[in-house]
C-alpha positions as CSV (number, residue, x, y, z in Angstrom):
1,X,-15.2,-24.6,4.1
2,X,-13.7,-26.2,1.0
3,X,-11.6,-28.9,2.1
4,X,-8.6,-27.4,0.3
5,X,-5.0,-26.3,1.7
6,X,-6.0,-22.4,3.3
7,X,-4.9,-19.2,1.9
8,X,-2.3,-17.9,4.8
9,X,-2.5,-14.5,5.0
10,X,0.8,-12.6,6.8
11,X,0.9,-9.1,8.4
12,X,2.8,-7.2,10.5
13,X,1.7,-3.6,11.3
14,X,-1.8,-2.3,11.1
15,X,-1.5,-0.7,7.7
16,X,-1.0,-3.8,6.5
17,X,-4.1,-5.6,8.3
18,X,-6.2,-2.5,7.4
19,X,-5.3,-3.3,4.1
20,X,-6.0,-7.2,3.9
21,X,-8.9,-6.7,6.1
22,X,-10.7,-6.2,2.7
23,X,-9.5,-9.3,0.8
24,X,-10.1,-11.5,3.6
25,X,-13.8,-10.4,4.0
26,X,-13.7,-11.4,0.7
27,X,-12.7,-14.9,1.1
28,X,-15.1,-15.4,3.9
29,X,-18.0,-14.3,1.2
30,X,-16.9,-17.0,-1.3
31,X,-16.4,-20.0,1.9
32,X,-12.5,-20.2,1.5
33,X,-10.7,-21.3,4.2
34,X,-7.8,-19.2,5.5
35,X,-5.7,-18.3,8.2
36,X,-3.7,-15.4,9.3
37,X,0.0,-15.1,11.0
38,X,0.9,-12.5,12.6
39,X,5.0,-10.9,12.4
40,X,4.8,-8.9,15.7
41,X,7.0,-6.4,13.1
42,X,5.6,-3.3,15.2
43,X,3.1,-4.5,17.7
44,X,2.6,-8.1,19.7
45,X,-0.8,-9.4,18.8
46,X,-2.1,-8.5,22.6
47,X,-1.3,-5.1,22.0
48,X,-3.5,-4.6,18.7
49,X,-6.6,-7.1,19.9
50,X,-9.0,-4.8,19.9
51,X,-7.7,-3.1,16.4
52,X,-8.1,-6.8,15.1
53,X,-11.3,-7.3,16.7
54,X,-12.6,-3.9,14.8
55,X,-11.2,-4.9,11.4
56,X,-13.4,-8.5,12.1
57,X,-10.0,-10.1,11.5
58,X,-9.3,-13.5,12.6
59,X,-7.0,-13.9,15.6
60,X,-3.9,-14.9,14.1
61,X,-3.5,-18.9,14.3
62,X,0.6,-17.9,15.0
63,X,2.4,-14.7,16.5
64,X,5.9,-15.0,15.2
65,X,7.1,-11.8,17.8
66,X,9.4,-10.2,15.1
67,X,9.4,-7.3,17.1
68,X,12.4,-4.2,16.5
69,X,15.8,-4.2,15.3
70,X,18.1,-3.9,12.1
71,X,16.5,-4.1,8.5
72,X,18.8,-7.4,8.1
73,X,17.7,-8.4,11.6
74,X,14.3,-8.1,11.6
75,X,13.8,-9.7,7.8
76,X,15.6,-12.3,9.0
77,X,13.6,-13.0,12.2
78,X,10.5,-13.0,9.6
79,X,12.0,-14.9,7.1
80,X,12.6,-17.9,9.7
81,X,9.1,-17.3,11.2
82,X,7.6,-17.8,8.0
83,X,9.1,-20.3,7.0
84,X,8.6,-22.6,10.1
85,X,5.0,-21.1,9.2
86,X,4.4,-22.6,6.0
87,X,6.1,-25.8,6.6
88,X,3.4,-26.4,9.8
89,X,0.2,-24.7,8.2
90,X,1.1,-26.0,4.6
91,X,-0.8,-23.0,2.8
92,X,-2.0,-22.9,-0.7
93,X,-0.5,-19.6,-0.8
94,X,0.8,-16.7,0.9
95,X,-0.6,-13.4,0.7
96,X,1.1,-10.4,1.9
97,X,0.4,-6.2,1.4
98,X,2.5,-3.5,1.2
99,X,6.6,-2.9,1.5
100,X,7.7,-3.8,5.5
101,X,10.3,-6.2,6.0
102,X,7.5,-8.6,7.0
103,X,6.2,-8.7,3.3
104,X,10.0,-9.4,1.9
105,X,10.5,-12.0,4.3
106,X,7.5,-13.7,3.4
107,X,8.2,-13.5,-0.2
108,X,11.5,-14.7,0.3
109,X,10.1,-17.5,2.2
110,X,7.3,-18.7,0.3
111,X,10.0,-18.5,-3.1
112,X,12.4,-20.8,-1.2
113,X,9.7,-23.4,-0.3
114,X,8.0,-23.0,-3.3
115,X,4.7,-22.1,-2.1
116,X,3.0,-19.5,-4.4
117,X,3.4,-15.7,-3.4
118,X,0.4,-13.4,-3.8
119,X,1.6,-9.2,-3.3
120,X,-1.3,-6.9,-2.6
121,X,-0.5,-3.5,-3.5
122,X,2.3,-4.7,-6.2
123,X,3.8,-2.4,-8.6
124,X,4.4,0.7,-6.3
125,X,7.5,2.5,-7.2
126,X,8.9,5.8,-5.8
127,X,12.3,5.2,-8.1
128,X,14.2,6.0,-4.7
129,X,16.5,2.7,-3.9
130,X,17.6,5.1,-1.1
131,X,14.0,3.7,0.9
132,X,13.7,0.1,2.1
133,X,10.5,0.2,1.0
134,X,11.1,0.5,-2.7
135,X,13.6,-2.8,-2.1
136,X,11.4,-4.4,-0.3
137,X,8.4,-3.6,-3.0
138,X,11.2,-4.4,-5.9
139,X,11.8,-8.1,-4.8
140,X,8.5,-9.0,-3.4
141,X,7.3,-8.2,-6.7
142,X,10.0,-10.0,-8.4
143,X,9.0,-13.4,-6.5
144,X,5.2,-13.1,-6.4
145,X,3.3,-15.7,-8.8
146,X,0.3,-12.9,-8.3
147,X,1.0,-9.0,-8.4
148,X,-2.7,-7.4,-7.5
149,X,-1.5,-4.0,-8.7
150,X,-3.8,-1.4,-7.1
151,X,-4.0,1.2,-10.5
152,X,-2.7,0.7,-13.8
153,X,0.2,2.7,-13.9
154,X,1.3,0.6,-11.1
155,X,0.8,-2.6,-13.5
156,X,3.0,-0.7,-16.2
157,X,5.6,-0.4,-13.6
158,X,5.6,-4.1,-12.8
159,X,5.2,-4.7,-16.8
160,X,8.3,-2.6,-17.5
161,X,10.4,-4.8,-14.7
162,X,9.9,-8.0,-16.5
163,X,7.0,-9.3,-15.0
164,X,4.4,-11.6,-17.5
165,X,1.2,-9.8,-17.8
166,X,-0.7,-13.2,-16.6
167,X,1.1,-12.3,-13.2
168,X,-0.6,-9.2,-13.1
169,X,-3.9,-8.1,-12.0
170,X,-5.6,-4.3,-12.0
171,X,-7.6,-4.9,-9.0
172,X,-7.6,-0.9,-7.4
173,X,-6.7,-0.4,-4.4
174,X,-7.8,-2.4,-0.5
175,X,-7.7,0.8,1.1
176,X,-10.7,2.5,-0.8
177,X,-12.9,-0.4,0.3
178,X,-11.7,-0.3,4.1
179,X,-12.5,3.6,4.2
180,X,-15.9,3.5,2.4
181,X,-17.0,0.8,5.4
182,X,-15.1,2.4,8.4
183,X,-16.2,6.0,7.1
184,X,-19.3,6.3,9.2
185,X,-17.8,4.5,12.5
186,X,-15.1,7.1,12.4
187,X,-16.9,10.5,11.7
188,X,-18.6,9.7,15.4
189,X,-15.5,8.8,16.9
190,X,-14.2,12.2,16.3
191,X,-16.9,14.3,18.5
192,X,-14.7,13.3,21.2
193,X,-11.8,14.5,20.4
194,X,-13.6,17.8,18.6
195,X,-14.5,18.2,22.7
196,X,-11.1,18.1,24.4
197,X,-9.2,19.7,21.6
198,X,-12.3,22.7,21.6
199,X,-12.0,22.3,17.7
200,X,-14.9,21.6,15.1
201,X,-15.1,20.4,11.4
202,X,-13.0,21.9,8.8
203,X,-11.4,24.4,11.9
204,X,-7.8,22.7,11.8
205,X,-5.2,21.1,9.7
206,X,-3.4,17.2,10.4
207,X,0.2,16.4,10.2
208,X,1.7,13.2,10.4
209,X,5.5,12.3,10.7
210,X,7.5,9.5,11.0
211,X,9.6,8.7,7.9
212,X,13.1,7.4,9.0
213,X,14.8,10.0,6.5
214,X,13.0,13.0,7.9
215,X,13.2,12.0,11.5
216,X,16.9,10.6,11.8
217,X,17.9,13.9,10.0
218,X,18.4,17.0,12.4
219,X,18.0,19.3,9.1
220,X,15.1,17.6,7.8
221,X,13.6,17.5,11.0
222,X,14.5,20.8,12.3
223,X,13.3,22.2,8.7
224,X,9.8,20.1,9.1
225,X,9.4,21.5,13.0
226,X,10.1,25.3,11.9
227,X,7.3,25.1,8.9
228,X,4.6,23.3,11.1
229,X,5.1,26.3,13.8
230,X,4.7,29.0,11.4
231,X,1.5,27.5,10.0
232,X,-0.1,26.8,13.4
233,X,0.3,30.6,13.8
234,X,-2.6,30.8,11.1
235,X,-4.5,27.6,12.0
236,X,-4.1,24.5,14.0
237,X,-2.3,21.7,13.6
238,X,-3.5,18.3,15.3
239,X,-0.4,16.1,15.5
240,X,-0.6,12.9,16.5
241,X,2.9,11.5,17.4
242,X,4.5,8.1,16.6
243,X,6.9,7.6,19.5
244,X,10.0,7.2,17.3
245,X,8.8,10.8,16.3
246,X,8.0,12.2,19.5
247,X,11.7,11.1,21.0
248,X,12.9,12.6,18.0
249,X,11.7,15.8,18.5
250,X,12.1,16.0,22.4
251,X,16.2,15.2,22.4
252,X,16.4,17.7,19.7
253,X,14.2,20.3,21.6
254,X,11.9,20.8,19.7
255,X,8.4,20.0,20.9
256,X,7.7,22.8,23.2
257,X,8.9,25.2,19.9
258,X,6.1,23.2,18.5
259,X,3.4,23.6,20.9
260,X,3.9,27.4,22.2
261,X,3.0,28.0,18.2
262,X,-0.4,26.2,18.1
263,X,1.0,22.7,17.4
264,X,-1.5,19.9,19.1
265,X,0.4,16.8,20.1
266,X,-1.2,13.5,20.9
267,X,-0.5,9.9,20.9
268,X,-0.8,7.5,18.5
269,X,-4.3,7.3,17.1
270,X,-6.6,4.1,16.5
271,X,-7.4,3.9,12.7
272,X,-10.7,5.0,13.1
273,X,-10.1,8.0,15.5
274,X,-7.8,8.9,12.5
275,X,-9.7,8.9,9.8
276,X,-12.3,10.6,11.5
277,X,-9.8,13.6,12.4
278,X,-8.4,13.6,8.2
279,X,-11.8,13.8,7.6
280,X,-13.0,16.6,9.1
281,X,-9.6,18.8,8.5
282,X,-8.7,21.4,6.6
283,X,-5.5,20.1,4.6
284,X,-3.0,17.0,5.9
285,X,0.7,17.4,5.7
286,X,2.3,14.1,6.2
287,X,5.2,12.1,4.6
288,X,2.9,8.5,5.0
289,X,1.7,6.5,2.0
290,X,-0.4,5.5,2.8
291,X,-2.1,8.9,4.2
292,X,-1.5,10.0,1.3
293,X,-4.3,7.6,-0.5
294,X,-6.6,8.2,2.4
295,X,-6.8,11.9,1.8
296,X,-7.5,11.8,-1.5
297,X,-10.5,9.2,-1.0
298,X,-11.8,12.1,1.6
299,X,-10.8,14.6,-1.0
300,X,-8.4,16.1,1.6
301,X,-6.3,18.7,0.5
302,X,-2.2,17.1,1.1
303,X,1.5,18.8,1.3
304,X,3.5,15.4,1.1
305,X,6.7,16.0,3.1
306,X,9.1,14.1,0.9
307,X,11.0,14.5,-2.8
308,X,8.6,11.6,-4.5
309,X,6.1,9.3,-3.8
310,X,4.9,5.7,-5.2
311,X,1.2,7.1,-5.7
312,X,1.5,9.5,-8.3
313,X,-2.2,8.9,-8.6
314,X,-2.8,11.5,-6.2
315,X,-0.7,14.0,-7.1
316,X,-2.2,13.8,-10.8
317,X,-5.8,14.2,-8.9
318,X,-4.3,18.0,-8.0
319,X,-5.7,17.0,-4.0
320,X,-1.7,16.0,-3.3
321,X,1.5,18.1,-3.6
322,X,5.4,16.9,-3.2
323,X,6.8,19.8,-1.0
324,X,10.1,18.2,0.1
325,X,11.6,19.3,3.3
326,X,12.1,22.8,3.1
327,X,10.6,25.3,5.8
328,X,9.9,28.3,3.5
329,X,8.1,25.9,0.7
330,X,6.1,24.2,2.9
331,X,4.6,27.3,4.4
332,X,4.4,28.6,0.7
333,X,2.5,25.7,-0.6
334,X,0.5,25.3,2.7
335,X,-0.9,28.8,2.5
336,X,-1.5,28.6,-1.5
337,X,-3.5,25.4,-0.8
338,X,-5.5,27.3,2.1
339,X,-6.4,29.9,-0.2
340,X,-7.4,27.9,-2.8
341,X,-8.7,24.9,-1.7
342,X,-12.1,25.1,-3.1
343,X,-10.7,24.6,-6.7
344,X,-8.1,21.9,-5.4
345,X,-11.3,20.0,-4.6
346,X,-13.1,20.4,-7.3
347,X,-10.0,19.7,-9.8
348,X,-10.5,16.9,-7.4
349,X,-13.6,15.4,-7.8
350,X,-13.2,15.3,-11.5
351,X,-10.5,13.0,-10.9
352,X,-12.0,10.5,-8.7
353,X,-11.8,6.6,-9.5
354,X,-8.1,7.2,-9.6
355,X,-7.7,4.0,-7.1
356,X,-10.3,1.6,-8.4
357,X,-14.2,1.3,-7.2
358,X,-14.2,-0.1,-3.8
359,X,-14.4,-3.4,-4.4
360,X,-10.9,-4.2,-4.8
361,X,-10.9,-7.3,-2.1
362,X,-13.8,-9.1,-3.3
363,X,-11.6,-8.9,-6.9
364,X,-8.4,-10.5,-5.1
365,X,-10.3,-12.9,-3.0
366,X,-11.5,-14.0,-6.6
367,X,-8.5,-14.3,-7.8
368,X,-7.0,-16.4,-5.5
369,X,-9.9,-18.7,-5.2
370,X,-9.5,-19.2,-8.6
371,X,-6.0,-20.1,-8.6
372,X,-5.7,-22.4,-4.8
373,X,-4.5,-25.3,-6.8
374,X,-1.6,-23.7,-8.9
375,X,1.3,-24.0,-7.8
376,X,4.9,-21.8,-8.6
377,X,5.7,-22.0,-12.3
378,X,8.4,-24.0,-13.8
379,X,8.5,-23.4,-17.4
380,X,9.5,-26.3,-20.0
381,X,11.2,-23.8,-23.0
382,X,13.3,-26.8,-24.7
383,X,11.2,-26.2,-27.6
384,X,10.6,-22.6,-27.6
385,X,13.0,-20.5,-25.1
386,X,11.6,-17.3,-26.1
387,X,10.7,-14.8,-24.1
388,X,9.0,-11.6,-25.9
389,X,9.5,-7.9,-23.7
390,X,7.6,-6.0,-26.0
391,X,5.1,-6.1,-29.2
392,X,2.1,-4.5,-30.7
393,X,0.3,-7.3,-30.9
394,X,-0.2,-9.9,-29.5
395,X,-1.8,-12.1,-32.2
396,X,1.1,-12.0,-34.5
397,X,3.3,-13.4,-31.1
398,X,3.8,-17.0,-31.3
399,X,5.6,-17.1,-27.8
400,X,5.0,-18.5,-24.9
401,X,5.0,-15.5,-22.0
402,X,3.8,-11.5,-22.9
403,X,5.4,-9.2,-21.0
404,X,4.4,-5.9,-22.3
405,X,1.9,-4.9,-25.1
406,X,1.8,-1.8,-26.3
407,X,-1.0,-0.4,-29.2
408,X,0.3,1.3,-32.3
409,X,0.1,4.7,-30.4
410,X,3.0,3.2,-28.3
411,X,0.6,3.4,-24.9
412,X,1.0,0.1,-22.9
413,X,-1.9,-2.5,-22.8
414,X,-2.2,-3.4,-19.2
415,X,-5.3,-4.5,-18.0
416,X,-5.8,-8.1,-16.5
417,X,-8.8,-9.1,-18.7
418,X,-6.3,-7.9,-22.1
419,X,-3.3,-9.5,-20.2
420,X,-5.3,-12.7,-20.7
421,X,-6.7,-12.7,-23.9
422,X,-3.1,-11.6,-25.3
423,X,-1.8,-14.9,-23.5
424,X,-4.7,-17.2,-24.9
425,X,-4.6,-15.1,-28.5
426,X,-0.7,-15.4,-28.5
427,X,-0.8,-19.9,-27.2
428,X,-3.3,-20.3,-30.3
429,X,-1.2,-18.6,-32.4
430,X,1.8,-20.6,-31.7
431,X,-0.3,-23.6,-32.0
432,X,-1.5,-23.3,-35.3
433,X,1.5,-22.1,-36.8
434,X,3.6,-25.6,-35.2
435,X,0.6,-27.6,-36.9
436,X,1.3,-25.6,-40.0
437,X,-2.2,-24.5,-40.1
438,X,-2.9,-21.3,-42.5
């Protein structure tokens, strides 16, 4: 171990320790110490043991026991977690993934006792303020001194919000190098469910469910229910529930409509039982993000059940369609994809690479070893206050922060290593030209 103050890593729910499990396998490659806290935002840390114990995480050194309530409730449980947190373990940063209220909270937290703020997954927009999620991504962003933006167009998005482009880091996405390890482990893990369900590779389709705005909504739901019935009429559909979901659909009556049709229920899946199951289907309709990204590193045919989505990546692939909520367009869409789902894949595999090469946590553990003794900036401007939004280039910018560069074409420059050479190009720049040099 290095002696220094330990990276603190915070999480939540499992998407987000699937997620870091990547970055902190990382760390332990390069001998940095680190520790992990655990929210309690959806699960105690009993309750997920074994899911930590799989993802070789550490066993959190804290279990803050968030638990359920309000958005302003539970932030606010985090936020004073956290904070009591980082005042005890003294961390040389905080690093959290993803858009829960755990992540906001400990951004908000780190910001107000100025320890630095890393965001994994940073730059995610869906342009829907409607979501928690796209707050919570908004101001976590806003306050991080490092945004590890998964794909470029994600870095544009964090570019075009204000954020300097030595913030930002293209790094691709955690979840590419959590599925290319776990792959194997969870292609067995499926024969046993292939045995109770009587189903076999490529002989079913997978939904998943549980967005608060297509749940709490007796249309949206109702509309969801009808379209997953009428395609289980043509091929089956393995759900598994999350309880929220399952409630749902029980007080409104409409889980045994969903199961006389050919509709498979079952509980809540381990990761690995679920990525075995996505990849061995037919064609995933699900309103999750993160799904979303998982079925197009399978090269899994998606309907996303929702208006937009903050990985666009995937739709440009062709392997993911917005469908909205719509009974008769979902079984449209569903049945076009069926039918042509040989050339959705191949459109597909031309457009692979989308979310980086697998390696994205050894690039973030890097980073942040790189950076344990930097603290949250504080910027002296009494002799140059400038701040410069947009340019062509960045030689010709005496000024002291870059937030965008864009080439003569007009196409933004994003890309960490250019990010840094414009910053080094556009200090040297200002230097000469205060020491009147030519």
């Amino acid at each position: 171990m290095t002696g220094k103050k330990p990276v603190m890593f915070i999480g939540g729910t499992r998407p987000e320790a699937i997620k870091l499990a990547p970055v902190i396998w990382g760390l332990d490659e390069s001998g940095v110490e680190y520790i992990f806290v655990w929210s309690g935002q959806h699960y105690d840390y009993e309750m997920s043991r074994v899911f930590f114990e799989e993802l070789k995480l550490p066993e959190p050194v804290l279990d803050l026991g968030v638990g359920s309530g309000t958005h302003a409730e539970q932030t606010a449980k985090a936020m004073i977690g956290i904070e009591n947190a980082i005042k005890k373990l003294n961390p040389s940063v905080v690093v959290a993934q993803g858009d829960t209220n755990t992540v906001v909270a400990a951004a908000l937290a780190s910001a107000k006792t100025l320890t630095p703020f890393a965001h994994v997954e940073a730059g995610l927009r869906s342009w829907d303020r409607t979501m928690p999620e796209e707050i919570n991504r908004v101001l976590a962003d806003a306050l991080a001194q490092h945004c590890f933006a998964p794909t470029e167009l994600a870095a544009i998005n964090l570019m075009h919000e204000g954020i300097p482009l030595r913030k930002i880091h293209v790094t691709g996405n955690t979840i590419l190098d959590a599925v290319h390890r776990y792959i194997t482990v969870s292609r067995e893990r499926r024969e046993t469910f292939f045995t109770q369900l009587n189903l076999g590779e490529r002989e079913y389709a997978i939904a998943t469910i549980h967005r608060q705005e297509n749940i709490s909504n007796p249309e949206k739901l109702g509309n969801i229910a009808k379209a997953l019935a009428t395609i289980a009429e043509e091929v089956p559909i393995v759900f598994p529930l999350h309880p929220r979901t399952r409630k749902t659909l029980e007080s409104f009556n409409l889980m045994a409509k969903l199961t006389e049709k050919g509709v498979l229920p079952l509980n809540p899946l381990g990761y690995f039982e679920f990525l075995g199951l996505l990849d061995a289907s037919l064609l995933v309709l699900t309103d999750s993000g993160g799904v979303q990204e998982e079925a197009y590193i399978l090269g899994i045919p998606t309907l996303t059940i929702r208006y937009n989505t903050e990985r666009p990546e995937t739709v440009l692939s062709g392997i993911n369609k917005l469908v909205g909520t719509d009974a008769e367009t979902i079984v449209k869409e569903a049945k076009a994809t069926l039918e042509n789902r040989g050339e959705i894949i191949e459109r597909w595999r031309s457009m692979q690479g989308l979310l980086g090469k697998g390696d994205a946590g050894a690039r973030i553990a890097k980073i942040l070893a790189e950076n344990l003794e930097g603290g949250v900036d504080s910027i002296d401007s009494r002799e140059d206050p400038f701040i410069t939004y947009a340019m062509v280039s960045p030689e010709k910018a005496p000024w002291q922060d870059i937030v965008a560069i864009y080439d003569e074409r007009g196409f933004a420059t994003v890309t960490a290593e250019k990010a840094r050479v414009a910053v080094v190009r556009a200090s040297f720049t200002r230097l000469k030209a205060l020491a009147g040099a030519d």
